[in-house]
C-alpha positions in Angstrom: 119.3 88.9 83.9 118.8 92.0 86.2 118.9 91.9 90.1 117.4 89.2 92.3 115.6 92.0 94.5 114.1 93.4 90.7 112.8 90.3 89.6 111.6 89.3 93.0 109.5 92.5 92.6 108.8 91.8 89.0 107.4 88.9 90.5 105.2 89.9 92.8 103.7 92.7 90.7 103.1 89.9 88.0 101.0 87.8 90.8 98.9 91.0 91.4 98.2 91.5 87.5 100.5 93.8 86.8 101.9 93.8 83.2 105.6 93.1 83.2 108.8 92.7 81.3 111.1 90.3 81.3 113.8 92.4 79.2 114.0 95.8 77.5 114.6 95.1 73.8 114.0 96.5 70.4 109.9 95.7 71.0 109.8 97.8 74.7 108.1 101.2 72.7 105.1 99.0 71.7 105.0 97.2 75.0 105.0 100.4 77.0 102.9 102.0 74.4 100.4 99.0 75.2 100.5 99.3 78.8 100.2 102.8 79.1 97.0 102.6 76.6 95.0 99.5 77.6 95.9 98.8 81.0 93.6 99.4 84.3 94.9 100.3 87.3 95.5 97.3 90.2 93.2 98.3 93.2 94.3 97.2 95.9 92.8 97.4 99.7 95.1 97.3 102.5 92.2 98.2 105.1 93.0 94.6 106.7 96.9 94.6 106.8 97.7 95.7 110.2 95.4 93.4 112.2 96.0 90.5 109.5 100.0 91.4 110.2 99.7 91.6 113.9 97.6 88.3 113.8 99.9 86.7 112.4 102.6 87.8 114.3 101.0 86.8 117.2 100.2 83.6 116.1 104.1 82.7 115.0 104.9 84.2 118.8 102.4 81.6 120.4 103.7 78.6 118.4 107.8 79.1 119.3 108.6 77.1 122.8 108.6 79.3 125.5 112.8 79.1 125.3 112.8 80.8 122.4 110.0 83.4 122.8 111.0 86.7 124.1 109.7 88.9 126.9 106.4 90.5 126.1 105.1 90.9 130.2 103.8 94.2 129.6 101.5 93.0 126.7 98.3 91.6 126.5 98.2 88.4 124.9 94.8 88.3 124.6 94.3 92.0 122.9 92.4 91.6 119.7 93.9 94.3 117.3 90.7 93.7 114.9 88.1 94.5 117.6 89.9 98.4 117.5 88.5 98.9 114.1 85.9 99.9 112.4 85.2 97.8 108.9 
């Protein structure tokens, strides 16, 4: 059945179009063979994950009640991590 941290990965690797495996049996020579062979890489850009991240972040921080927010004096709220790069 394999770990729940393994197949939460398998998981998200299947979602980006990577080939996976649900078990290694008998038929896993052929399957790797295949992969190996006929497979194309998965491109993926992360150019937009740490303003998309700190967006987010953000975001969740502005929609908790001001109880259960934490101390951020020193910060600007209003800083725009996006505007800091060049795309």
């Amino acid at each position: 059945m394999g770990q729940y941290e393994q197949q939460c990965n398998a998981a998200a690797m299947q979602k980006l179009g990577v080939y996976i495996l649900s078990k290694i049996d008998e038929s896993f020579k052929a399957h790797f063979y295949k992969w190996i062979n006929n497979t194309s890489p998965t491109k993926l850009d992360y150019s937009q994950s740490i303003p998309e991240a700190l967006t987010y972040l953000f975001e969740q921080y502005e929609s908790q009640p001001s109880s259960e927010q934490f101390s951020l004096a020193t910060l600007d709220m209003n800083y725009d991590p996006a505007a800091h790069f060049t795309y």
